[in-house]
C-alpha positions as CSV (number, residue, x, y, z in Angstrom):
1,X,39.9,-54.8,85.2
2,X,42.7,-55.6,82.9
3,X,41.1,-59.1,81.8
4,X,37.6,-57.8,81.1
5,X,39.2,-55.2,79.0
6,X,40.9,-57.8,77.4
7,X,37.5,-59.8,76.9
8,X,36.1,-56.3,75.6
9,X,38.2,-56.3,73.0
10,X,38.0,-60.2,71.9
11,X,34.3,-59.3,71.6
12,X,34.1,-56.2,69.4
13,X,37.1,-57.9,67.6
14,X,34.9,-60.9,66.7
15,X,31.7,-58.8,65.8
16,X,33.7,-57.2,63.7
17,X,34.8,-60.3,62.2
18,X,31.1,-61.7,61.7
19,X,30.1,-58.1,60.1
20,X,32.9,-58.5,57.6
21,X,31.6,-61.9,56.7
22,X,27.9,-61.3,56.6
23,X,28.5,-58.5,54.2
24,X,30.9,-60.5,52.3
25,X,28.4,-62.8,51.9
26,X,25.6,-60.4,51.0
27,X,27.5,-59.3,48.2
28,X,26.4,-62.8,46.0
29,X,28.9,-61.9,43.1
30,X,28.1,-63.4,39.5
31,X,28.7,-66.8,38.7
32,X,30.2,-67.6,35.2
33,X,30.3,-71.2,33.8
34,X,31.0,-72.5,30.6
35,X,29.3,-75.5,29.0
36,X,30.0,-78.4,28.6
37,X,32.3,-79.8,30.6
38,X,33.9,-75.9,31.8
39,X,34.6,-75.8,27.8
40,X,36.1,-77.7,25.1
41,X,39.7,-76.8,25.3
42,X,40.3,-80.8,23.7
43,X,43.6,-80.9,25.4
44,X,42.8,-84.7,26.5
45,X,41.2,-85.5,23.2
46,X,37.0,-85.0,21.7
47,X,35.3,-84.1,24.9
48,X,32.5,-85.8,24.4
49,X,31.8,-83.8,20.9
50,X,30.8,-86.3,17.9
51,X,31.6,-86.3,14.4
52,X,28.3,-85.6,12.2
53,X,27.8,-85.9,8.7
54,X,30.5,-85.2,5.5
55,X,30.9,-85.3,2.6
56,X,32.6,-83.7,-0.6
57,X,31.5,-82.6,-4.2
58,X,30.8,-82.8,-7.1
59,X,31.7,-86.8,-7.0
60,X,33.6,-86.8,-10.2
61,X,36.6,-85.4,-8.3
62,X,38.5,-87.8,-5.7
63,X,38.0,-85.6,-2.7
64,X,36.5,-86.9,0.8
65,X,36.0,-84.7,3.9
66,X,35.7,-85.7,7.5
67,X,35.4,-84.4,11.0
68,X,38.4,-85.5,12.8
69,X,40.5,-84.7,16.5
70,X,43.6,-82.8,16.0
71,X,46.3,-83.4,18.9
72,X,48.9,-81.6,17.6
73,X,47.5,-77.8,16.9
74,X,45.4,-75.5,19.0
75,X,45.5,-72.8,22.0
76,X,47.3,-74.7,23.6
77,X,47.8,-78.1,21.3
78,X,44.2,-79.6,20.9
79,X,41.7,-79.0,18.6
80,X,38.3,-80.3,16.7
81,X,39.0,-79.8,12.7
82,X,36.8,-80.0,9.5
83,X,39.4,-81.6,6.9
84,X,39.0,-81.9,3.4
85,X,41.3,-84.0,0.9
86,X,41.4,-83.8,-3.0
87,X,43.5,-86.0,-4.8
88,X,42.3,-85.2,-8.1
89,X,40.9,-82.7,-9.6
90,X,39.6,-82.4,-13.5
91,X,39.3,-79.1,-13.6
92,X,36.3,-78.4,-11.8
93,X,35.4,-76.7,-8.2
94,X,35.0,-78.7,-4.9
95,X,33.5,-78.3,-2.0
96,X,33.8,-80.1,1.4
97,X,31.1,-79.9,4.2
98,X,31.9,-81.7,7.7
99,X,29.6,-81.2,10.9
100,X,30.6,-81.7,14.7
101,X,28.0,-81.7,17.4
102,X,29.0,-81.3,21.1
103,X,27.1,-83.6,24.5
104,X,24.3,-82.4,25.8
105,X,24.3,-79.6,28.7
106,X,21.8,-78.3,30.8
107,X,21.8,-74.7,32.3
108,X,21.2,-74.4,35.9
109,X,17.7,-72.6,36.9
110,X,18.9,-68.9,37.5
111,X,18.6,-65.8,37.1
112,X,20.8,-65.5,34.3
113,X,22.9,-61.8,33.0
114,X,24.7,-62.7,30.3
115,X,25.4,-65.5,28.1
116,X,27.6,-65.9,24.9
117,X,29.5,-68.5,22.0
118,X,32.4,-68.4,21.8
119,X,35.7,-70.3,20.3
120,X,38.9,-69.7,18.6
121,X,39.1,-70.5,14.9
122,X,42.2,-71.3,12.4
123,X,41.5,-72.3,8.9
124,X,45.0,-73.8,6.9
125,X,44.6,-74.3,2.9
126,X,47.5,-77.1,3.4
127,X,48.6,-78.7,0.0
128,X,45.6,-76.7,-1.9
129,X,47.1,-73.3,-1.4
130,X,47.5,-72.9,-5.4
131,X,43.4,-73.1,-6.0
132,X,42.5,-70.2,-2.3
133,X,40.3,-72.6,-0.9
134,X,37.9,-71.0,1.6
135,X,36.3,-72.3,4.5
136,X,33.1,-71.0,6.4
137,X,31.2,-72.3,9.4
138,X,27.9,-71.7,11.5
139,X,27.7,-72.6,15.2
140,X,24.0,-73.6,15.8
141,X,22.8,-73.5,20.1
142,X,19.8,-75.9,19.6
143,X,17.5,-75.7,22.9
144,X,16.8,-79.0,23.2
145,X,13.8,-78.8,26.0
146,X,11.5,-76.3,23.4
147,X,13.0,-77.3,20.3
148,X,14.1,-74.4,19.2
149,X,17.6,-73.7,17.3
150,X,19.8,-70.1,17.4
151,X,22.7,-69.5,14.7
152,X,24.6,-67.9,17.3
153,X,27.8,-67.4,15.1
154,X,29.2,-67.5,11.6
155,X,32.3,-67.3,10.1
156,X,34.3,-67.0,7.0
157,X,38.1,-67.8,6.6
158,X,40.9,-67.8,4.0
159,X,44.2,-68.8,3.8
160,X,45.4,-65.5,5.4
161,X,43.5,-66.9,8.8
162,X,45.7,-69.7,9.5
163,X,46.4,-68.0,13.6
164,X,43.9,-69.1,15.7
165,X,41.5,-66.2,16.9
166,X,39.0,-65.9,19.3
167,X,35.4,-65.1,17.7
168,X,31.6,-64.6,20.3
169,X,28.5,-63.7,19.9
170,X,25.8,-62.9,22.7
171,X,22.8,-65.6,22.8
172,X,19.8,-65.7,24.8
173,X,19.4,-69.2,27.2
174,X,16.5,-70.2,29.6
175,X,18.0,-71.5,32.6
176,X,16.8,-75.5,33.1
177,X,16.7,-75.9,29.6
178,X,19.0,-78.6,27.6
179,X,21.5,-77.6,24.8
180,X,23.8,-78.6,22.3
181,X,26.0,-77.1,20.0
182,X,26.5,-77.9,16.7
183,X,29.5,-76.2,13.8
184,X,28.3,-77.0,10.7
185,X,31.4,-76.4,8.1
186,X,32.1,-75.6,4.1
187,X,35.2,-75.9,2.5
188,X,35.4,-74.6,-1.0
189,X,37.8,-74.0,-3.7
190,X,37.6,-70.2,-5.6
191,X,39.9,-70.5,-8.1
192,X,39.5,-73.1,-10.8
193,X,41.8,-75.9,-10.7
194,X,43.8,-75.4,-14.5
195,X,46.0,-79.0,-13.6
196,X,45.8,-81.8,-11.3
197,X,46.4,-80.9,-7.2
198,X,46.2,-82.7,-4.2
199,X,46.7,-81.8,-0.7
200,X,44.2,-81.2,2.8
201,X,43.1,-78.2,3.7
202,X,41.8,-78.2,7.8
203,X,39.7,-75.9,9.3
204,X,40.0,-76.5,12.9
205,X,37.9,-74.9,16.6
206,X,39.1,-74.9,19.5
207,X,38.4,-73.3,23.4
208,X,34.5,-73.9,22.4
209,X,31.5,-73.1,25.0
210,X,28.4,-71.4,25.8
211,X,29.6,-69.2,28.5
212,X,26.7,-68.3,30.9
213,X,27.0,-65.5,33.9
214,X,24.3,-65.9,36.7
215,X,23.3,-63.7,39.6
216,X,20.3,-64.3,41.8
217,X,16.9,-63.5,41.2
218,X,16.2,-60.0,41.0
219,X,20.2,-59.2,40.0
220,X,19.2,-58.5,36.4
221,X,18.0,-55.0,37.5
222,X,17.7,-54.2,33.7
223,X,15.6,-57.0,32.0
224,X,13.9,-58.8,34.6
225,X,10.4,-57.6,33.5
226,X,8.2,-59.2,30.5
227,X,9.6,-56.2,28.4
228,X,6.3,-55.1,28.0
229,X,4.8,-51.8,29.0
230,X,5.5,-50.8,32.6
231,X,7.8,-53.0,33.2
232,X,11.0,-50.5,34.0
233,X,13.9,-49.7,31.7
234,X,14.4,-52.2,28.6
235,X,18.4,-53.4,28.7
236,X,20.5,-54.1,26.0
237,X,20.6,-58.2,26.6
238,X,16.9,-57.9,27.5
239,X,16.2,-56.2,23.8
240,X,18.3,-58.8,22.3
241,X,16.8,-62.0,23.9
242,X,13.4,-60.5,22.8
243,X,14.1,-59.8,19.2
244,X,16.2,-63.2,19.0
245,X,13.4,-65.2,20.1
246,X,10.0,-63.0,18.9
247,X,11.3,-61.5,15.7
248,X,10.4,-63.3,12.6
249,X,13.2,-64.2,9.9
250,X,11.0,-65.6,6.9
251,X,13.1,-66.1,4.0
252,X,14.8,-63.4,2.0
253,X,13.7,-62.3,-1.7
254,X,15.8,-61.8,-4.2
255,X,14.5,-59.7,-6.8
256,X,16.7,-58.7,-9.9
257,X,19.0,-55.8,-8.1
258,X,16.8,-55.8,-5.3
259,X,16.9,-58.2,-2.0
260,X,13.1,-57.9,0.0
261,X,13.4,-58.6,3.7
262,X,10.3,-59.1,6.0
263,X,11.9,-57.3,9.5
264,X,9.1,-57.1,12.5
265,X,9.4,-55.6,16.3
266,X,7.9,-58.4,19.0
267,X,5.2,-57.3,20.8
268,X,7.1,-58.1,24.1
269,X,9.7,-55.3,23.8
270,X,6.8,-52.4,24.2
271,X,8.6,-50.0,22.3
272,X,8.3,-49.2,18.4
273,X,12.0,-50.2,16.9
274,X,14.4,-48.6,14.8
275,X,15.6,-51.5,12.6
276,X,19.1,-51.6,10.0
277,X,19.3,-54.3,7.8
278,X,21.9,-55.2,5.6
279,X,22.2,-58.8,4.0
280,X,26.2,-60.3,4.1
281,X,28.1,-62.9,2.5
282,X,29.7,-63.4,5.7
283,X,29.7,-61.0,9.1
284,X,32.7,-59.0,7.3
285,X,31.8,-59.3,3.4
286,X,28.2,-57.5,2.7
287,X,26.1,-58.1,0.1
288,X,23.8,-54.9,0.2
289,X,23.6,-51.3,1.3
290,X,21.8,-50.8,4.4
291,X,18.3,-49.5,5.2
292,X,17.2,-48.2,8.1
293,X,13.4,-48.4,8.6
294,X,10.8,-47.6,12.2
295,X,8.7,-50.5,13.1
296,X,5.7,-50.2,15.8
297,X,5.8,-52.8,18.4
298,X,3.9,-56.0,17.1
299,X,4.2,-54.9,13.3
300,X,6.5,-55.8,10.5
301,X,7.9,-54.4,7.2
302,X,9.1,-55.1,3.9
303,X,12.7,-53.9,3.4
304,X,14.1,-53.3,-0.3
305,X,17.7,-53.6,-0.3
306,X,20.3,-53.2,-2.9
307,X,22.4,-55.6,-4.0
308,X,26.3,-54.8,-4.5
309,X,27.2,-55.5,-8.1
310,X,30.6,-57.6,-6.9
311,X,28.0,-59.7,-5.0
312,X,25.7,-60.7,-7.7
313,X,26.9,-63.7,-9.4
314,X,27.6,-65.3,-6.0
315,X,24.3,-64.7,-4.5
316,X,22.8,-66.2,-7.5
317,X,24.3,-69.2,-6.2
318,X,23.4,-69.2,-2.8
319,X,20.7,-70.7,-0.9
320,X,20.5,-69.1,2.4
321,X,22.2,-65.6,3.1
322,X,23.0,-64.2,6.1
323,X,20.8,-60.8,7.6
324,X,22.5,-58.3,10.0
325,X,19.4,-56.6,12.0
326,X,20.7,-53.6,14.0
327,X,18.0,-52.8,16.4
328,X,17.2,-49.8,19.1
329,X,14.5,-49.3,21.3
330,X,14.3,-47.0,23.7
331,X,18.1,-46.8,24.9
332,X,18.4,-50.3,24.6
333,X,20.7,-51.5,21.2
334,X,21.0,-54.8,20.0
335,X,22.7,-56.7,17.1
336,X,21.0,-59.9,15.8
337,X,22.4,-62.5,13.0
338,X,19.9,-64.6,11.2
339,X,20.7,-66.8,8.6
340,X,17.3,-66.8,6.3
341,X,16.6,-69.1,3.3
342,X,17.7,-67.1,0.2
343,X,14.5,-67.6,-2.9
344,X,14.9,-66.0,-6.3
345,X,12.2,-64.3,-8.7
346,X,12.5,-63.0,-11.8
């Protein structure tokens, strides 16, 4: 009697154990993976990203710029910079552009939750402190199986931004498709040069990736639909991959005080939108007031905003500019950069 008992026990012991791993394993928690390569932390050197084009203007100064592998500085030590160099200056303005691209990746087919750029920026005015050099960059995710190219993220620095911090942005990714990423860099000088300087001035990246959370199919409980009518409750990374993908970003018109922006509300989403735009020197530094305007689902509309006297002069300059679209539908809410091709008219 004593051994069966003892049996007994073994028995509900191990069904017990078998219960615990069966639900264990039901449970399929999310997968999160950053590309390439787990990310680009550059502790061992590039990575596999390549230097793309540079150069520096206007060419009467002696200035060069260049996309180069930094050992010695990052989170931790390790980064990719943008550097540019003046060794003489004639009184006159510079301005240094350097591009990096990283390898190719390709996103596993999944059901996909979440996915984001991200990376940790530093930008140091070195030897060219005296003239406040600026720096700016624009990470581009270029799907490489439909051909299409995201700015997923912008950025402008000074010489106050010489800690490295972490900056992301949501993006929408089609799992089985091929990407790259590509930083795309400006460094200028603000002040005008009354003497002769020389000196570097780096803007460096490190701790870069597209970081992409997966569950399987059916996990995305609020976006899994066409976002069309009927298909269930419209999520906030649902709203966003829509608008990012459907909304159109012709260029923006700049109209003595007035900038005109085309917004529209993709078909897809099945709701009429509730769109605030606002055009920006760069994601903290705006160049208009805001307007908030209703747009039915497949429609668009012209949006006159007003431009901010201190940002006149330098959007005359300019030849894109940056449009923040703040978007609801339904109870979904999404934010969506575009970088739109900036045209004048008198």
């Amino acid at each position: 009697m004593r051994l069966t008992r003892t049996r007994l026990r073994g028995v509900v012991l191990a069904g017990a154990i078998c219960v615990s791993l069966l639900a264990v394993g039901g449970s399929a928690p999310a997968a999160t993976v950053t590309y390439p390569g787990g990310g680009s932390g550059f502790d061992d050197g590039g990575e596999g990203w390549s230097a793309g084009s540079a150069s520096c203007t206007p060419a009467e100064l002696l200035c060069s710029s260049e996309a180069v592998y930094d050992a010695t500085t990052g989170r931790p030590p390790g980064s990719i910079a943008a550097k540019t160099t003046v060794t003489l200056n004639l009184v006159g303005l510079f301005k240094g552009i350097a591009t990096w691209n990283s390898p190719q990746f390709t996103v596993p087919v999944d059901s996909i939750t979440d996915a984001k750029v991200r990376l940790d920026h530093a930008f140091d005015p070195g030897g060219l402190v005296d003239v406040e050099p600026v720096a700016s960059y624009e990470v581009t995710l270029s799907d490489l199986t439909s051909g299409a190219s995201t700015t997923a993220l912008t950025g402008a620095l000074d010489g106050e931004d010489n800690a490295f911090t972490a900056s992301s942005a949501p993006v929408a990714v089609v799992g089985g498709h091929t990407y790259r990423l590509t930083i795309d860099t400006e460094t200028a000088q603000s002040t005008l040069a009354l003497s002769l300087l020389s000196g570097t001035a780096s803007l460096r990246f490190d701790n870069v990736g597209l970081t992409v959370q997966s569950a399987s199919v059916g996990g995305d409980k609020g976006g899994g639909g066409s976002g069309g009518k009927g298909s269930g409750s419209l999520s906030d990374r649902r709203l966003f991959s829509l608008f990012s993908a459907g909304s159109a970003s012709g260029p923006a018109v700049l109209k003595g005080n007035r900038l005109l922006v085309r917004v529209s509300c993709p078909a897809k989403i099945g709701h009429a939108c509730r769109i605030a735009a606002q055009g920006l020197l760069s994601k903290r530094k705006p160049a208009t007031g805001k307007r908030t305007v209703k747009v039915g689902e497949g429609k668009g509309k012209l949006v006159a905003l007003s431009v901010k006297p201190r940002a006149r002069q330098k959007l005359a300059k300019r030849k894109r500019l940056l449009v923040r679209e703040r978007v609801s539908a339904g109870k979904a809410r999404a934010t969506v950069y575009k970088q739109r091709k900036l045209i004048r008219r008198g």
